[in-house]
Each structure stands twice: as C-alpha cells, then as structure tokens.
PDB file of the backbone (N, CA, C, O) and the ligand in Angstrom, with CONECT records:
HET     ZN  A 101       1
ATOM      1  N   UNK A   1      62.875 -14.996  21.119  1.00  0.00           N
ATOM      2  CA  UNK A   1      62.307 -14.007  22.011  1.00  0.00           C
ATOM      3  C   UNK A   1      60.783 -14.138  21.985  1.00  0.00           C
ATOM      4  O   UNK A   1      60.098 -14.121  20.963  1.00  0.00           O
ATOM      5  N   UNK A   2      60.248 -14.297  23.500  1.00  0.00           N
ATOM      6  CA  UNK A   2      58.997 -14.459  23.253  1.00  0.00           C
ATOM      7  C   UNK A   2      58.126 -12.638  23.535  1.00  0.00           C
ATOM      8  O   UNK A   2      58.199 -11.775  24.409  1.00  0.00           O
ATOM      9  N   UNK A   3      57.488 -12.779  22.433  1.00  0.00           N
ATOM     10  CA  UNK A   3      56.866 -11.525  23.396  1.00  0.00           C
ATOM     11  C   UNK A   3      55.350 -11.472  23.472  1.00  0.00           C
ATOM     12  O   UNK A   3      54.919 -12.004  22.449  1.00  0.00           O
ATOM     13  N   UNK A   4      54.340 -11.049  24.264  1.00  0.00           N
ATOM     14  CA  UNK A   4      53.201 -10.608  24.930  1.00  0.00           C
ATOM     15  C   UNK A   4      53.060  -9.300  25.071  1.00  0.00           C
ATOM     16  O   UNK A   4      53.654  -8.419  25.693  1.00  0.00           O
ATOM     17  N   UNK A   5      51.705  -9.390  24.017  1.00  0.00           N
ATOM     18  CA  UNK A   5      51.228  -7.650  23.993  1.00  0.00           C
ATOM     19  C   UNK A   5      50.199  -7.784  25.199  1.00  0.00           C
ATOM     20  O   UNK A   5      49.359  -8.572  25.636  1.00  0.00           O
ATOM     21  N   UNK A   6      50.827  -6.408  25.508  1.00  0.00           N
ATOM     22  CA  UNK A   6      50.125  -5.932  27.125  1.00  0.00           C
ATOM     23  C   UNK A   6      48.846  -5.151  26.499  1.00  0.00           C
ATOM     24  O   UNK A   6      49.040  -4.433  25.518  1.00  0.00           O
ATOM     25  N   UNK A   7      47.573  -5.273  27.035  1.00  0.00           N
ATOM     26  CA  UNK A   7      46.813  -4.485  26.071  1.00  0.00           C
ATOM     27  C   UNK A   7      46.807  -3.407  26.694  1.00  0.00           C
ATOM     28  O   UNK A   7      46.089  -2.718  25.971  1.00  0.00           O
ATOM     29  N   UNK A   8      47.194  -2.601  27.775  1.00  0.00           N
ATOM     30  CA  UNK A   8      47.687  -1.566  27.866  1.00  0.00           C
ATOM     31  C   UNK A   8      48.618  -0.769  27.962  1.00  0.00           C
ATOM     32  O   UNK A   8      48.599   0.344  28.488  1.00  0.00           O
ATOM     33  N   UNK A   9      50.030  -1.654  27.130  1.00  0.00           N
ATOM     34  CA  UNK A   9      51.190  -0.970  27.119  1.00  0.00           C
ATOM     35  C   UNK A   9      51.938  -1.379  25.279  1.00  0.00           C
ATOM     36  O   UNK A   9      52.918  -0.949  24.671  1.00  0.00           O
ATOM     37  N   UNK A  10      50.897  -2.353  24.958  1.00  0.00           N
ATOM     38  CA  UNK A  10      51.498  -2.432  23.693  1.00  0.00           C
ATOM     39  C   UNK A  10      52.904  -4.183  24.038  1.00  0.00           C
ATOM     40  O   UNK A  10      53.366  -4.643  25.082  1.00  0.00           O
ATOM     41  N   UNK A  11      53.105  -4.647  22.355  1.00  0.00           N
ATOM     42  CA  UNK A  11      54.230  -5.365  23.106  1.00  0.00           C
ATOM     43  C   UNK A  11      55.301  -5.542  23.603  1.00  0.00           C
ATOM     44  O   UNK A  11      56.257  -5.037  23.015  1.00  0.00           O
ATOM     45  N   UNK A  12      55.478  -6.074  24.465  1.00  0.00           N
ATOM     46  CA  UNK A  12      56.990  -6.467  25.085  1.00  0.00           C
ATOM     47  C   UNK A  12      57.182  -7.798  25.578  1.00  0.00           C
ATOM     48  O   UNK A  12      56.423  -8.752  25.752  1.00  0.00           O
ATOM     49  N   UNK A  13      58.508  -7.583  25.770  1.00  0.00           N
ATOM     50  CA  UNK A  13      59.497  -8.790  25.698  1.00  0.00           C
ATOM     51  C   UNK A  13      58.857  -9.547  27.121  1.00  0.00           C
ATOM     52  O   UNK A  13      58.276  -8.878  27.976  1.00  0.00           O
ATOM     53  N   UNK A  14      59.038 -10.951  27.237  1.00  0.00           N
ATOM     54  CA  UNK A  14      57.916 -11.704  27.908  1.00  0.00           C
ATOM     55  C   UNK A  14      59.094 -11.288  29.506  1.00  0.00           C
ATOM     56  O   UNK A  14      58.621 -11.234  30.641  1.00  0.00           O
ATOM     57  N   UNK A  15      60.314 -11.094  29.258  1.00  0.00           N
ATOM     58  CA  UNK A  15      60.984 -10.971  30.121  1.00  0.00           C
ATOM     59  C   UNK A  15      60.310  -9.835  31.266  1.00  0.00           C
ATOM     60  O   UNK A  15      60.291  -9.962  32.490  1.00  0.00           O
ATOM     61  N   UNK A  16      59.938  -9.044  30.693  1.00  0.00           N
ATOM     62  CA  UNK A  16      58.860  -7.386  31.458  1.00  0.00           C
ATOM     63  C   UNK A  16      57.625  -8.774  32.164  1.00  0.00           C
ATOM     64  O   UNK A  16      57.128  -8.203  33.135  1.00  0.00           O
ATOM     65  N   UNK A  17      57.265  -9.593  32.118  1.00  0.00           N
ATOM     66  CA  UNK A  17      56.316 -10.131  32.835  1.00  0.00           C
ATOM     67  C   UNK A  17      56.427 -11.411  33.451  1.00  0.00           C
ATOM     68  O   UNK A  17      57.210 -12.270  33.046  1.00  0.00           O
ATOM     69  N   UNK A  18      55.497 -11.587  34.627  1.00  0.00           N
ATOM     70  CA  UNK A  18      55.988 -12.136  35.782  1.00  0.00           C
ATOM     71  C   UNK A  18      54.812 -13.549  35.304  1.00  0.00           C
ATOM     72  O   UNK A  18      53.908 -13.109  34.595  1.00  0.00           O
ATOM     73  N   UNK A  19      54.699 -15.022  35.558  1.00  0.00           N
ATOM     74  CA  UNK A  19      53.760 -15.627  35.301  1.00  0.00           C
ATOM     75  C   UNK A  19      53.223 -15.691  36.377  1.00  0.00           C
ATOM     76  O   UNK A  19      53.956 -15.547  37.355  1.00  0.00           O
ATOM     77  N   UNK A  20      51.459 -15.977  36.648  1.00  0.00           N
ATOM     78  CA  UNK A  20      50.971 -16.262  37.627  1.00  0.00           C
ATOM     79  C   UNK A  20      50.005 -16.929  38.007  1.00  0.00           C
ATOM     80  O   UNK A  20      49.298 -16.833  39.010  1.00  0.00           O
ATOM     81  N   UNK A  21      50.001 -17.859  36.859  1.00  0.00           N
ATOM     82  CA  UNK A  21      49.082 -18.996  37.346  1.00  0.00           C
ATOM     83  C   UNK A  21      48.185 -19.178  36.394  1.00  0.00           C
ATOM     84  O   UNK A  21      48.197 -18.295  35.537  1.00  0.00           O
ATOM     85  N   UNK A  22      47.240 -20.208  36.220  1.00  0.00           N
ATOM     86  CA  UNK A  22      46.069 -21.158  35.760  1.00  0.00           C
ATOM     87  C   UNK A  22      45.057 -19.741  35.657  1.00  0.00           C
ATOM     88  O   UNK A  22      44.433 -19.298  36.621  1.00  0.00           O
ATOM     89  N   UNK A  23      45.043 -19.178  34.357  1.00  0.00           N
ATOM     90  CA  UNK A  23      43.398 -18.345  34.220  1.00  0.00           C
ATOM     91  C   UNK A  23      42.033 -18.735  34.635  1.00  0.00           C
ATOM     92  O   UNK A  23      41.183 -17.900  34.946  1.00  0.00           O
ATOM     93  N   UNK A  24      41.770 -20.392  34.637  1.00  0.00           N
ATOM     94  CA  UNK A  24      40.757 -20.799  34.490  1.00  0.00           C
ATOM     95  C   UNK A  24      40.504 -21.131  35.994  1.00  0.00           C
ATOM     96  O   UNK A  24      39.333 -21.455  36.191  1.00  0.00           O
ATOM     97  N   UNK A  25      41.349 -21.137  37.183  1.00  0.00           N
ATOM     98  CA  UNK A  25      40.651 -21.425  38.236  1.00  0.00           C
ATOM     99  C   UNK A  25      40.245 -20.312  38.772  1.00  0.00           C
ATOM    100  O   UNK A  25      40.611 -19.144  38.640  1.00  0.00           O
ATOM    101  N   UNK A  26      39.059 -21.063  39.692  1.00  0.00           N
ATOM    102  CA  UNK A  26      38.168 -19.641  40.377  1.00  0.00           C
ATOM    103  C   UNK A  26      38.377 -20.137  41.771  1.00  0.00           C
ATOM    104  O   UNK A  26      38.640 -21.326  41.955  1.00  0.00           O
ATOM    105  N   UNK A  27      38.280 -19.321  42.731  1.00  0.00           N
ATOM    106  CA  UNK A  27      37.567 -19.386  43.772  1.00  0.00           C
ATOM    107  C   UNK A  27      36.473 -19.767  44.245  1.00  0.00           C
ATOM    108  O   UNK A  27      35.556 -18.963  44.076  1.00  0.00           O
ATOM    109  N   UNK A  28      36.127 -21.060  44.985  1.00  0.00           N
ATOM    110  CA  UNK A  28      35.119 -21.493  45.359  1.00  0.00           C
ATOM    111  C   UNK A  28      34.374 -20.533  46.504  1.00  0.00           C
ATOM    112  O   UNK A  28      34.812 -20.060  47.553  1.00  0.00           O
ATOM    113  N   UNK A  29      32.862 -20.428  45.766  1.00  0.00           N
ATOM    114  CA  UNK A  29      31.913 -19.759  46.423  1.00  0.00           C
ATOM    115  C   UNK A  29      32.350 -19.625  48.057  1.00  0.00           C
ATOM    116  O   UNK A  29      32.834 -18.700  48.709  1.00  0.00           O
ATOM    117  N   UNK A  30      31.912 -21.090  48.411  1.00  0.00           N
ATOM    118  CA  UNK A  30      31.687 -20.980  49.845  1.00  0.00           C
ATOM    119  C   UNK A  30      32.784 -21.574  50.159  1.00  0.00           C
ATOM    120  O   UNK A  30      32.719 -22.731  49.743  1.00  0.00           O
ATOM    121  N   UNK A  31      33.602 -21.402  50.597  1.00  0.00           N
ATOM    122  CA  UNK A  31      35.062 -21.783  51.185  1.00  0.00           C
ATOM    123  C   UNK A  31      35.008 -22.665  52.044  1.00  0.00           C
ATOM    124  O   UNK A  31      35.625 -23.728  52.102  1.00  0.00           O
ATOM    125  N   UNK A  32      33.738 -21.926  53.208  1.00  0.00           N
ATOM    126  CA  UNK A  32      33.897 -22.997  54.293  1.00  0.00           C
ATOM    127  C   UNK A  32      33.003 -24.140  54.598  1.00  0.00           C
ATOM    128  O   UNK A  32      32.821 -24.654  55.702  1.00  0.00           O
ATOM    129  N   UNK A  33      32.279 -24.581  53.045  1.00  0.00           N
ATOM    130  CA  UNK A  33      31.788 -25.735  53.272  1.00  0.00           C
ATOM    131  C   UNK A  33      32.709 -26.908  52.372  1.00  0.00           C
ATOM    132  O   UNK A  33      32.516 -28.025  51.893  1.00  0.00           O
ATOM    133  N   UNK A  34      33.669 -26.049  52.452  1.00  0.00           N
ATOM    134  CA  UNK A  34      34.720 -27.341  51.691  1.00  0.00           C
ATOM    135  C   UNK A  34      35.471 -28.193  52.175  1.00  0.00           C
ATOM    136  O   UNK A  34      35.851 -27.682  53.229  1.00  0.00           O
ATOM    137  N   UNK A  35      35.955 -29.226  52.072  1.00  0.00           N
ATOM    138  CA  UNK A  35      36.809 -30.400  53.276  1.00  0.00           C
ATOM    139  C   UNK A  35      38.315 -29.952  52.943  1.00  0.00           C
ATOM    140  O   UNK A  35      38.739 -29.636  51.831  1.00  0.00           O
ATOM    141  N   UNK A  36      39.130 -30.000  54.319  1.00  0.00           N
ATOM    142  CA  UNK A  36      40.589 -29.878  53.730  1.00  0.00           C
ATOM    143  C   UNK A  36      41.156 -30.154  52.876  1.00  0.00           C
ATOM    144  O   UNK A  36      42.183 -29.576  52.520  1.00  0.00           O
ATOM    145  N   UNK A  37      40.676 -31.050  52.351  1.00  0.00           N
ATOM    146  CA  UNK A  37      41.497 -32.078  51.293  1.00  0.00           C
ATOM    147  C   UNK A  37      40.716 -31.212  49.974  1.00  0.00           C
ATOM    148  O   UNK A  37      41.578 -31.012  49.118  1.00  0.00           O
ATOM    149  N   UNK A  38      39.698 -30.778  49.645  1.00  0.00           N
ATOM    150  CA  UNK A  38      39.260 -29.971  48.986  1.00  0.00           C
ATOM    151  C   UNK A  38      40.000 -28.656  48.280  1.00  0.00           C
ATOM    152  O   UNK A  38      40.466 -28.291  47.200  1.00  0.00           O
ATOM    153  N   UNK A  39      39.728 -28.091  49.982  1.00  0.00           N
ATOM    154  CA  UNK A  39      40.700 -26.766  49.666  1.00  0.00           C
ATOM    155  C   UNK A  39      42.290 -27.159  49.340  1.00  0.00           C
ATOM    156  O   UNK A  39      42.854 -26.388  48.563  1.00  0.00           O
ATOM    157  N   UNK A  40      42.902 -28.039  49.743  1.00  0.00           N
ATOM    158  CA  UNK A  40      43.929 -28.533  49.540  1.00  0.00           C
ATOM    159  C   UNK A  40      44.361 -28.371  48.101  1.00  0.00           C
ATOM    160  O   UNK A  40      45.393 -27.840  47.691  1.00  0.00           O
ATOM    161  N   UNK A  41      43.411 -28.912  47.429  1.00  0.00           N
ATOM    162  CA  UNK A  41      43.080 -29.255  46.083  1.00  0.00           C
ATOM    163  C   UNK A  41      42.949 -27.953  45.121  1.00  0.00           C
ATOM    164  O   UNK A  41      43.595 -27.651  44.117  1.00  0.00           O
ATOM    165  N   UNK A  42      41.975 -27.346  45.727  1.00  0.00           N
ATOM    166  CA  UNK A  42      42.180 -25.740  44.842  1.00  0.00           C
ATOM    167  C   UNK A  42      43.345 -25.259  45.322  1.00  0.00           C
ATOM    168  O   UNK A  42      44.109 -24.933  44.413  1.00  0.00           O
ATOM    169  N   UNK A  43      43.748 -25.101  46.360  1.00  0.00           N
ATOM    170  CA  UNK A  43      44.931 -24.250  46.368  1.00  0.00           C
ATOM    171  C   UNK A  43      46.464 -24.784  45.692  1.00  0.00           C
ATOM    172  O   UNK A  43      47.361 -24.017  45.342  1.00  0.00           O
ATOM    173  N   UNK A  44      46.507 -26.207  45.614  1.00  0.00           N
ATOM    174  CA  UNK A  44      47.635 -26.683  45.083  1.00  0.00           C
ATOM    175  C   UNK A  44      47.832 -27.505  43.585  1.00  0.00           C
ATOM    176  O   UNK A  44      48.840 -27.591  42.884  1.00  0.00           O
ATOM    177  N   UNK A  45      46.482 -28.063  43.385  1.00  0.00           N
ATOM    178  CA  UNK A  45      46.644 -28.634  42.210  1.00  0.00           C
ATOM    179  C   UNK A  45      46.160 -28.406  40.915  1.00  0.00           C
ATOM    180  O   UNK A  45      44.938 -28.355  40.776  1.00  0.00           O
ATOM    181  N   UNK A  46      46.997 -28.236  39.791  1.00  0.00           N
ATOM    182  CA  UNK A  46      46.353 -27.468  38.875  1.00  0.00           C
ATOM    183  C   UNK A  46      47.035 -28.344  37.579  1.00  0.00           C
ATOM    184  O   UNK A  46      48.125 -28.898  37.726  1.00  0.00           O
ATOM    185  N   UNK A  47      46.298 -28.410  36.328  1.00  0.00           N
ATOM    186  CA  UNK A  47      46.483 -28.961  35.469  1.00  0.00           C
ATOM    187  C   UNK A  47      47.988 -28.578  35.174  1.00  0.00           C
ATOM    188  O   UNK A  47      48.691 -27.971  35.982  1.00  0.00           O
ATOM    189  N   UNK A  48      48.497 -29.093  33.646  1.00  0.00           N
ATOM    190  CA  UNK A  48      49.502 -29.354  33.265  1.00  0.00           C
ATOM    191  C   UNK A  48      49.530 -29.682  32.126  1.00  0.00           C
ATOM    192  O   UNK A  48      50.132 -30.652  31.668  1.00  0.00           O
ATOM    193  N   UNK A  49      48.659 -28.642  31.353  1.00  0.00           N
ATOM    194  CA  UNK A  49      48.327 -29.243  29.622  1.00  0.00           C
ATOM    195  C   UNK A  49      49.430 -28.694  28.635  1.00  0.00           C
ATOM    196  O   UNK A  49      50.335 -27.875  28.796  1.00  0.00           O
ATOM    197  N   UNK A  50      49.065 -29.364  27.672  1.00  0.00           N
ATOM    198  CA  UNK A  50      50.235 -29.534  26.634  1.00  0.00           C
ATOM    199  C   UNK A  50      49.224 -28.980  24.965  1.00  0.00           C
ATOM    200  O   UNK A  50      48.564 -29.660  24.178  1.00  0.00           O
ATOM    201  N   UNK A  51      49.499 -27.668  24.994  1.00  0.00           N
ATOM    202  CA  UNK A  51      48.555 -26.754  23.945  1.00  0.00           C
ATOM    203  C   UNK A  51      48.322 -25.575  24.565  1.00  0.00           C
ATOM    204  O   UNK A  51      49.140 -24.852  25.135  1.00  0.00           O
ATOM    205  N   UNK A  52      46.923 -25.392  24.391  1.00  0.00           N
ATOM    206  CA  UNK A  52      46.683 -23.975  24.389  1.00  0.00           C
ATOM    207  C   UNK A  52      45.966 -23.595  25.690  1.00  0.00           C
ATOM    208  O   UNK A  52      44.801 -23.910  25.933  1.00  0.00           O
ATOM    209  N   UNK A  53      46.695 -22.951  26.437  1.00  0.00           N
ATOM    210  CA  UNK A  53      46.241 -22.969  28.062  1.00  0.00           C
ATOM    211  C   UNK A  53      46.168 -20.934  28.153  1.00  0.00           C
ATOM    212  O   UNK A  53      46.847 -20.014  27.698  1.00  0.00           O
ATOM    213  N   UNK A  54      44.982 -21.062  28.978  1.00  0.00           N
ATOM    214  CA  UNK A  54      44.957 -19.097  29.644  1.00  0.00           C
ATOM    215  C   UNK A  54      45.994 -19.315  30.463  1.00  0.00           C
ATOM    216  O   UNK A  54      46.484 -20.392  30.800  1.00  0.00           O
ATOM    217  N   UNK A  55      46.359 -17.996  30.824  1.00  0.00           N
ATOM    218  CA  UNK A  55      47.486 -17.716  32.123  1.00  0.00           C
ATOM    219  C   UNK A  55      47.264 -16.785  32.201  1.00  0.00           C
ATOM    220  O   UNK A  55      46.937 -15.937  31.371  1.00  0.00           O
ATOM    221  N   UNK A  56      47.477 -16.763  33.773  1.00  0.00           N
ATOM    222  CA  UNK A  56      47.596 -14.779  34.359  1.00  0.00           C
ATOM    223  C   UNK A  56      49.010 -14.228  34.052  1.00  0.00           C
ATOM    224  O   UNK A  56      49.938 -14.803  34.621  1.00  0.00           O
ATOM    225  N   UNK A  57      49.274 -13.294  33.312  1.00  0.00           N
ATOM    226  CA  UNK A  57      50.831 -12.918  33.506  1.00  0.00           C
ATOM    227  C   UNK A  57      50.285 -10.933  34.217  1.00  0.00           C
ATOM    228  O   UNK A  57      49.328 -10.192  33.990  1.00  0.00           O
ATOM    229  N   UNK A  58      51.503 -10.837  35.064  1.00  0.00           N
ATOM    230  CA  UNK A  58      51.582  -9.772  35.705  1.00  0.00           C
ATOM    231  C   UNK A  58      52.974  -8.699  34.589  1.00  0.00           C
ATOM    232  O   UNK A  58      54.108  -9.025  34.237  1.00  0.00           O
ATOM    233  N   UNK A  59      52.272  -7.567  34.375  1.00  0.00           N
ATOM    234  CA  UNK A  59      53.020  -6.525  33.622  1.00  0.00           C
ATOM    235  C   UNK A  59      54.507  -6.383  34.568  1.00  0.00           C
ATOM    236  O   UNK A  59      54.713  -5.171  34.519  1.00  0.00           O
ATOM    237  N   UNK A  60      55.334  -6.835  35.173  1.00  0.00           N
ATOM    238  CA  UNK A  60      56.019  -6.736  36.665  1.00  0.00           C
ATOM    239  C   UNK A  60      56.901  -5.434  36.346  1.00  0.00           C
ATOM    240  O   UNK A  60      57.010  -4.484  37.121  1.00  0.00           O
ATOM    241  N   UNK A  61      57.618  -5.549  34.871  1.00  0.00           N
ATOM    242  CA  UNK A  61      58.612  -4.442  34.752  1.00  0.00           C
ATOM    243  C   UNK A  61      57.757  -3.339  34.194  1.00  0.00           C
ATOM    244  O   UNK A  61      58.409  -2.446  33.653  1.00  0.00           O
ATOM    245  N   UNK A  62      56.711  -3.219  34.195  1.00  0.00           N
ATOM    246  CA  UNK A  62      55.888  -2.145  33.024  1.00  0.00           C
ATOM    247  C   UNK A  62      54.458  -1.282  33.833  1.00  0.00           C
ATOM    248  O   UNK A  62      54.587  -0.341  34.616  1.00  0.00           O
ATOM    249  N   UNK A  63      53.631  -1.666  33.560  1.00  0.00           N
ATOM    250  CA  UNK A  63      52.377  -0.916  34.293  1.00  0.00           C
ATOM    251  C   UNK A  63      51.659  -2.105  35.558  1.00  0.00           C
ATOM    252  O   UNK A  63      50.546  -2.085  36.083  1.00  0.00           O
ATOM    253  N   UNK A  64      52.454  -2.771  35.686  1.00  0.00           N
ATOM    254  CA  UNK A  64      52.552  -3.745  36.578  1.00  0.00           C
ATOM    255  C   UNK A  64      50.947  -4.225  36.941  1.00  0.00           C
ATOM    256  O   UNK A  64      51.009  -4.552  38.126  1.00  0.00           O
ATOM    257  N   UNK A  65      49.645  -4.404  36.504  1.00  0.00           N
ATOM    258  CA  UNK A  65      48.635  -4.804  35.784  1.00  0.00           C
ATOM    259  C   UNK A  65      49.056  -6.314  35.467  1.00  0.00           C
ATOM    260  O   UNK A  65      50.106  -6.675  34.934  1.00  0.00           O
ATOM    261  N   UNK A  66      47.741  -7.309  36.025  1.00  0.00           N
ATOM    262  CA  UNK A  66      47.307  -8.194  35.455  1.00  0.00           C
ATOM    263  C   UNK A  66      46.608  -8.487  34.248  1.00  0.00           C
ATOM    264  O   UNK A  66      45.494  -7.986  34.095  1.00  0.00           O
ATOM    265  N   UNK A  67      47.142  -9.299  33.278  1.00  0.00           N
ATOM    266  CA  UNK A  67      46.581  -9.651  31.853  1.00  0.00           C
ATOM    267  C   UNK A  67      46.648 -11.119  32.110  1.00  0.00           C
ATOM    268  O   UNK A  67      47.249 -11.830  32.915  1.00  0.00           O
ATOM    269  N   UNK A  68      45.618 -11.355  30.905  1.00  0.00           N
ATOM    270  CA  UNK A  68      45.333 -12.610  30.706  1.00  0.00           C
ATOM    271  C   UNK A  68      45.949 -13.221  29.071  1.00  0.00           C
ATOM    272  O   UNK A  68      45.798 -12.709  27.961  1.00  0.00           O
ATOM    273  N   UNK A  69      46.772 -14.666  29.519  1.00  0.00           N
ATOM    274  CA  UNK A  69      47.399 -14.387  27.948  1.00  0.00           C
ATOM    275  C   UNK A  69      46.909 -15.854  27.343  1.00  0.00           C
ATOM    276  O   UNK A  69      47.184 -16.797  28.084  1.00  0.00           O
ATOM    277  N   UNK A  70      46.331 -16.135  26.303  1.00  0.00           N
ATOM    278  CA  UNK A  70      46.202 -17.487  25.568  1.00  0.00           C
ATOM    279  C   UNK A  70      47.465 -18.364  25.111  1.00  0.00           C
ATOM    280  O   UNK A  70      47.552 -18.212  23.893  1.00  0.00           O
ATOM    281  N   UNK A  71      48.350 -19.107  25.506  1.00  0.00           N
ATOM    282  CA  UNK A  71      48.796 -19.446  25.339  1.00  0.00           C
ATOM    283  C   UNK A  71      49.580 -20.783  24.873  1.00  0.00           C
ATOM    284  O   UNK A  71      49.122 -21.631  25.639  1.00  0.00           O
ATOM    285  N   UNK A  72      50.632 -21.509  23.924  1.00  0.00           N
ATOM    286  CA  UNK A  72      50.468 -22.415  23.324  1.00  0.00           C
ATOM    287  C   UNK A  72      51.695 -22.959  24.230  1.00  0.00           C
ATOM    288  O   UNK A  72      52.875 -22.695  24.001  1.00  0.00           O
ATOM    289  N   UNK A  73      51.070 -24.024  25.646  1.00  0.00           N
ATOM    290  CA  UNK A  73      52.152 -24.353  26.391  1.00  0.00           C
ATOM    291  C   UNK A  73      53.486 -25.351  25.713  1.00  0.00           C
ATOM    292  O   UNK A  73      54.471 -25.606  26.406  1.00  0.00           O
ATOM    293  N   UNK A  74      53.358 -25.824  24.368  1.00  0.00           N
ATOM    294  CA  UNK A  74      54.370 -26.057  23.335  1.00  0.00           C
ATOM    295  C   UNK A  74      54.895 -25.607  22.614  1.00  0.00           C
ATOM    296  O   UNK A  74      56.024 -26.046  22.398  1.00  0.00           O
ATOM    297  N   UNK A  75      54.475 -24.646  21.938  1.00  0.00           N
ATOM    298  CA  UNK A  75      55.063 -24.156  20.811  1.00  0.00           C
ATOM    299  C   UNK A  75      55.381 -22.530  21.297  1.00  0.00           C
ATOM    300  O   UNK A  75      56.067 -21.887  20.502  1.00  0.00           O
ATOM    301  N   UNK A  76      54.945 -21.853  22.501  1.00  0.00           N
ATOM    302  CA  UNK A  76      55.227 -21.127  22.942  1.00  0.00           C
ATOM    303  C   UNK A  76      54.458 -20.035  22.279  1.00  0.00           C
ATOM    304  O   UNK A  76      54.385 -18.968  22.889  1.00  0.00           O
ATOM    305  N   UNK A  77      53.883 -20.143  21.137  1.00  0.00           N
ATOM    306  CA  UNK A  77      52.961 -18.948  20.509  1.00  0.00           C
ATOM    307  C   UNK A  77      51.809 -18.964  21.765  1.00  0.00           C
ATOM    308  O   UNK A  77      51.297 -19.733  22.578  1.00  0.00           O
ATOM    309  N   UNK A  78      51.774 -17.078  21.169  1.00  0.00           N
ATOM    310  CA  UNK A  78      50.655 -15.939  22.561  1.00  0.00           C
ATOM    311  C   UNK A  78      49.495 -16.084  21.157  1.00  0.00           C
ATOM    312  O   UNK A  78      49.640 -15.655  20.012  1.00  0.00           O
ATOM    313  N   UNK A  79      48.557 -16.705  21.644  1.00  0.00           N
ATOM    314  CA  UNK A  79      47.406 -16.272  20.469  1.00  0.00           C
ATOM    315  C   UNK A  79      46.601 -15.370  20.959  1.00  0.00           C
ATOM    316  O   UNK A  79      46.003 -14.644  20.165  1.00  0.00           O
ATOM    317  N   UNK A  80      46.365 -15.181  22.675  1.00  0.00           N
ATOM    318  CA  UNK A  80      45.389 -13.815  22.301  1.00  0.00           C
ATOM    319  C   UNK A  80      45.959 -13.226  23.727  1.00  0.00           C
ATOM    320  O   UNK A  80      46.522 -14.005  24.495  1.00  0.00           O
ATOM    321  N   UNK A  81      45.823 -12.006  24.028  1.00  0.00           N
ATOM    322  CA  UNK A  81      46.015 -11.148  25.236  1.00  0.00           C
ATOM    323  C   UNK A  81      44.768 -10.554  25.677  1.00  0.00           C
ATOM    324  O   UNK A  81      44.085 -10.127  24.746  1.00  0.00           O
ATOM    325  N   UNK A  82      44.188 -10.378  27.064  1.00  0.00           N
ATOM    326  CA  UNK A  82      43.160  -9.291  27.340  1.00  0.00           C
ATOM    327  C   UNK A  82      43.260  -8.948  28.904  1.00  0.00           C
ATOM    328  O   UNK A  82      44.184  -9.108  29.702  1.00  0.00           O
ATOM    329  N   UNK A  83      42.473  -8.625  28.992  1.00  0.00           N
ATOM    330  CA  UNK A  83      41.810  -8.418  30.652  1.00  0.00           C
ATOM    331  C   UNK A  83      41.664  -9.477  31.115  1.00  0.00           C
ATOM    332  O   UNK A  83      41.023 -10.277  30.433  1.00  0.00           O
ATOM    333  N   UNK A  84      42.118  -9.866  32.273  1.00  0.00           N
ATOM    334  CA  UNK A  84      41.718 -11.338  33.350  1.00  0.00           C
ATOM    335  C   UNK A  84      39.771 -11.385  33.219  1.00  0.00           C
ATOM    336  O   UNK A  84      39.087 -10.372  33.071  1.00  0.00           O
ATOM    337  N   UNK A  85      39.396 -12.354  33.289  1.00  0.00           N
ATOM    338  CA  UNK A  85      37.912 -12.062  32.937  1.00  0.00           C
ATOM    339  C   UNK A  85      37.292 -12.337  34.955  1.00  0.00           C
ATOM    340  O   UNK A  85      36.106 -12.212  35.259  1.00  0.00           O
TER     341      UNK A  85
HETATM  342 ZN    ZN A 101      51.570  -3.209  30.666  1.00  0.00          ZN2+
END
C-alpha cells in the first residue's frame, strides 16, 4: 500500500489521489513566440526518469487540492509532500 500525506488532510492511501503530471514543467512565458513543433513539445513530451521525480497528485477522493509529491519512480517511496510551488 502506497500512501501520500496530503499536507492538508494528513495520510492516505495513494488510491484517494489522482496523478497529474511532471512538477517541474512550467509554462512558457510567451506562448506565442513559440514554433508548433515547440509547443508541441511542451505540451506532449515529458521525461521518464527512473528515481526521484516531483509530481502533481490531485487529493480526487479527499479535499480534492493539488499537492506536490517527491517521489521515488522505482522504489515507489514518497520522500516529501507540499504545496505545488
Ligand atoms: Zn487532502
């Protein structure tokens, strides 16, 4: 059982949360000086590491709130939880 402490609900079972993506990408400033193939690129391609990766997880069954979780994409250990930054 994996579980993820919500830092505003305390922990629960990873099943209460929804995954949602790469913590570390941002939104590019100016959108529209970017080439299709660009935006293409932020919107679809995103790493695929093997260790310790951020993720957005969504509270879905609980206070339904975005958190940010540290995570060990192998070994499945949560080393840290917070606020999306
Ligand atoms: Zn929560």
């Amino acid at each position: 059982m994996l579980l993820i402490t919500c830092p505003h609900c305390g922990p629960r079972d990873a099943t209460e949360f929804t995954y949602g993506g790469d913590a570390n990408v941002r939104r590019p400033a100016n959108p529209e000086a970017l080439t299709d193939e660009q935006w293409a690129d932020y919107v679809y391609l995103r790493d695929n590491p093997r260790g310790e990766h951020d993720e957005l997880w969504q509270h879905s069954s609980g206070c339904r709130r975005w958190i940010e979780v540290r995570r060990n994409t192998y070994t499945h250990d949560v080393m840290a939880t917070g606020l999306p930054k």
